[in-house]
C-alpha positions in Angstrom: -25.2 -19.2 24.1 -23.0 -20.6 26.9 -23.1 -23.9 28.4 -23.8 -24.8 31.8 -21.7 -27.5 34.0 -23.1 -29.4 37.0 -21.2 -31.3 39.4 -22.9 -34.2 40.5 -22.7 -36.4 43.1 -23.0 -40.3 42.2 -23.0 -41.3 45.8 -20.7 -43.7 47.6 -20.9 -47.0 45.1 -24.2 -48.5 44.8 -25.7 -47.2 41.3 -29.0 -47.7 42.5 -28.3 -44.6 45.1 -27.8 -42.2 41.9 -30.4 -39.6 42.4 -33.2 -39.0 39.6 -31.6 -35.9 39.0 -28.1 -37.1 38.5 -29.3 -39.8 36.2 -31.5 -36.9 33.8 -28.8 -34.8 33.9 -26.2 -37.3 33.1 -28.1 -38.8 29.8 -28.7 -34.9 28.7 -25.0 -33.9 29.1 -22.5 -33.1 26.0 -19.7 -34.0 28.2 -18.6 -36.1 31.2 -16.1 -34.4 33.2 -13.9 -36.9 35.2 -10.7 -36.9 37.8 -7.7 -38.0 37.0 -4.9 -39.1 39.8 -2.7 -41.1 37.2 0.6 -39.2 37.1 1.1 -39.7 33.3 -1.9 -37.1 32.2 -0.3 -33.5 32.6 -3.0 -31.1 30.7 -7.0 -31.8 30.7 -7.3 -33.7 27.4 -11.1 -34.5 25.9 -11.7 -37.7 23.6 -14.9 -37.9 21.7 -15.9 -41.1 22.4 -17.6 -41.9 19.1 -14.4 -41.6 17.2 -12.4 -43.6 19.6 -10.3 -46.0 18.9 -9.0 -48.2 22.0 -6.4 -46.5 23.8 -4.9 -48.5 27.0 -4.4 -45.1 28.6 -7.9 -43.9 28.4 -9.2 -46.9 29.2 -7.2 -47.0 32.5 -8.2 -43.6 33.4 -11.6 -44.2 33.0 -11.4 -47.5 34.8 -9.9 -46.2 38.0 -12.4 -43.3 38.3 -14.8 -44.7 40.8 -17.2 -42.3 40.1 -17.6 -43.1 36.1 -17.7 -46.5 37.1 -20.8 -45.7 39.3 -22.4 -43.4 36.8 -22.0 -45.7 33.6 -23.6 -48.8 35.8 -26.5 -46.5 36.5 -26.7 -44.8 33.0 -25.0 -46.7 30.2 -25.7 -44.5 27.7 -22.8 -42.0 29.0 -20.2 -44.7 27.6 -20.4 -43.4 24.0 -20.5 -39.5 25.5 -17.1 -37.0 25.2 -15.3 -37.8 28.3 -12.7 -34.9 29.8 -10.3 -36.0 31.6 -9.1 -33.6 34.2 -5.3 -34.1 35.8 -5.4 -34.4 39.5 -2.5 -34.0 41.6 -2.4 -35.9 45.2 -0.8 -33.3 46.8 -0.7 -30.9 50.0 1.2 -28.4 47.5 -1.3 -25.4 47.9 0.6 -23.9 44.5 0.6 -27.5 42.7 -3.2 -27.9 43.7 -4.3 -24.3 42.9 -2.3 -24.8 39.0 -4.2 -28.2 38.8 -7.7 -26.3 39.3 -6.7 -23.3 36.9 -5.9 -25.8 34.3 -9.3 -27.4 34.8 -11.5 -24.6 34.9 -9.9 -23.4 31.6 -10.6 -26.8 30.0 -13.9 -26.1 30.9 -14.8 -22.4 30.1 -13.6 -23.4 26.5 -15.9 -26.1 26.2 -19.0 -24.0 27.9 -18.2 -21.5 25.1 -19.0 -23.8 22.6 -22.4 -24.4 24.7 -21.8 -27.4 25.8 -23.3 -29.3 29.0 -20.7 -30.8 31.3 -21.5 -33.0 34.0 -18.3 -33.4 36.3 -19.1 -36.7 38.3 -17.8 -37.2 42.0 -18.1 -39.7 44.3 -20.3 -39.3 47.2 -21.8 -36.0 47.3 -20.2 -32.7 45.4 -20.0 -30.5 48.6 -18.0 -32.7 51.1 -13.9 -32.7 50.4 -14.3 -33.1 46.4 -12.0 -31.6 43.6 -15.2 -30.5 41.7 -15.7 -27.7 44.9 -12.6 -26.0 43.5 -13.0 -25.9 39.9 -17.0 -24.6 40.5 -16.0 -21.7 42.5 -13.7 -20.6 39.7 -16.0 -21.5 37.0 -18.5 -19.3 38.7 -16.4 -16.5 39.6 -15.5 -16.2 35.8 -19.2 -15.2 35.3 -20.7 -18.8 33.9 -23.1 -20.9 34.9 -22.4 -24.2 37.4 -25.0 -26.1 39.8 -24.1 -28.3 42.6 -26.4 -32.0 42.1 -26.0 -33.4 45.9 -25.3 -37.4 46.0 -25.7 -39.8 48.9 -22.9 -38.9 51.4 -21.0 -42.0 52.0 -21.3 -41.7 55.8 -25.2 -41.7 55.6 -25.3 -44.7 53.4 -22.8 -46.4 55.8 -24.5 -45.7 58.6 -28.0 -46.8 56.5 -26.2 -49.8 55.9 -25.4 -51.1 59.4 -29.2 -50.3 59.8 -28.1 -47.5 62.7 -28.6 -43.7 62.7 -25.8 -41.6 63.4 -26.9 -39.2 65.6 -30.0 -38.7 68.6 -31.5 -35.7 70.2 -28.8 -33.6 70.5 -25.6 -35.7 69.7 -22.9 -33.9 67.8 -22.0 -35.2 64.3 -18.6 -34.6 63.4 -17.0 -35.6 60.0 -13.1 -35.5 59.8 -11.0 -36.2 56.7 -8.6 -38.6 57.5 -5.3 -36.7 56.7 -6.5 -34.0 59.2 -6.1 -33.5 62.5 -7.0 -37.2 63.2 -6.0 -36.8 67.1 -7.7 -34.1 68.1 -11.1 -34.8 66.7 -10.5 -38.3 68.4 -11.2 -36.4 71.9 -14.6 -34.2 70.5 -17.7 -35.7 72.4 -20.9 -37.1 69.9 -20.4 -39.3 66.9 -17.3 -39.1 64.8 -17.2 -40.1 61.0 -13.8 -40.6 59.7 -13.1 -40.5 55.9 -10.5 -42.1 54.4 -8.5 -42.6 57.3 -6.7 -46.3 56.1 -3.3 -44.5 56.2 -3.6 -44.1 60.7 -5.7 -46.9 61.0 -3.2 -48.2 64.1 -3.2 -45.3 66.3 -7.3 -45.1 65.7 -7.9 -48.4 66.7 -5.2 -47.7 69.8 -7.8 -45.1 71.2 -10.8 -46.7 70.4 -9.3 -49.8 72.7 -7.6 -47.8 75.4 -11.4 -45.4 75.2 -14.0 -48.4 74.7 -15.8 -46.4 72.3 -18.2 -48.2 69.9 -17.1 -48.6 65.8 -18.4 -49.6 62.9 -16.1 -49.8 59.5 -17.5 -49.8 56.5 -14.6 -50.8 53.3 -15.8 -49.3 49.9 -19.4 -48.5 50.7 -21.6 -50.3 48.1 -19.1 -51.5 45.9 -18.4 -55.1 45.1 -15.8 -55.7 47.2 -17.5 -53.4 50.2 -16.8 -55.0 53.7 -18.1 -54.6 57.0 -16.6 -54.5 60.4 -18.2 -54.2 63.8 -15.5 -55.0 65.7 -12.3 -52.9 66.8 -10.4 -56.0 66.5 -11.5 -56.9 63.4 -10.6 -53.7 61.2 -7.4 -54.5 59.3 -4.6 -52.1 60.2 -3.9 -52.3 56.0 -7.4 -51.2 55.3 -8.3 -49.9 51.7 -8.7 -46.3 50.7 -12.2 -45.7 51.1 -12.5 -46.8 54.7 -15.1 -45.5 56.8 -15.1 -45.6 60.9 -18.6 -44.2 62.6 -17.1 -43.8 66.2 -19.5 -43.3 69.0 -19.0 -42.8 72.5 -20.4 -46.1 74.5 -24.1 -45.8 76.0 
């Protein structure tokens, strides 16, 4: 009998925001599936846990996978489960990327084969801008099972966390990656959530000035080091990775 694989969503950092769901699934999987962005993995490797010994390498991938770090907090007992470890290239490449995702969906059909459970964690929730989207669409084309477990969206748990909504009556909500077409969606009317944006923090603090518009900036949502602006002049032009801005037009 073949295994199944979910891709769950651990939410945005908090462990307390996993879903009930998530955490069942998590303690009932064979396998944790995780992204890699380190360089130095090539091929989609699997270490049984149990037979570990302490490999530097391993533990740095696992360490620098945000998501794990949320799931384990919230379910410690996936820290003596099989981890796979899927290579993750950061790349606009469309031929790199699509060789990356081949590569992990093969991983993975072996391993549902042998009727195994995966449970590939991603931050935030599965079905906005994750690798796991990718890899599920193959898996499910090639005729095996795969479920998508929805997590907290980061931009709802910012937004929960300035105690605001995001949008009213019939406000537009637009979410924009932030490598994407980060001038144009500047102009759209309603509220705009930008994800990840750190790298042209200057020019969208420029319009925000020049356009009074209201932001908010919430810096690793629920994390340990999360910070929050509600200032303009206060978001650092060097902000970390997992920056969030909630722009909204002024009332």
């Amino acid at each position: 009998m073949k295994g199944i694989l979910y891709g769950i969503g651990t939410g945005p950092g908090d462990p307390e925001l996993l879903t009930l769901k998530a955490v069942r699934l998590l303690k009932g999987s064979d396998i944790i599936a995780i992204a890699v962005t380190d360089n130095s993995l090539e091929e989609p490797f699997i270490e049984y846990r149990e037979e570990a010994v302490s490999n530097e390498k391993y533990d740095n991938y696992r360490n620098g996978c945000v998501a794990y770090n949320i799931a384990v907090q919230g379910v410690p007992e996936i820290a003596s489960k099989a981890i796979l470890y899927v290579p993750t290239v950061m790349t606009k490449d469309k031929k790199r990327l699509e060789e990356g995702y081949d590569k992990a969906a093969e991983a993975i059909q072996d391993l549902l084969n042998e009727g195994k459970q995966i449970a590939f964690i991603t931050l935030g929730d599965p079905t906005v801008y994750s690798t796991y989207l990718y890899v599920h669409a193959r898996i499910v084309k090639a005729g095996y099972e795969a479920q998508i477990i929805s997590g907290i969206p980061s931009f709802c748990a910012a937004s929960a966390r300035m105690n605001q909504g995001l949008v009213e009556r019939s406000e537009q909500l637009h979410i924009i990656p932030g490598s994407y077409g980060v001038e144009e969606a500047l102009t759209m009317s309603g509220t705009k959530v930008f994800m990840k944006v750190a790298s042209k923090m200057p020019m969208v603090k420029e319009y925000i000035r020049t356009h009074h518009n209201d932001v908010v900036m919430v810096e690793n949502c629920g994390m340990e080091d999360e910070n929050i602006y509600t200032s303009c002049e206060d978001i650092p032009d060097d902000a970390s990775y997992y920056s969030l801005l909630i722009v909204k037009e002024e009332k």
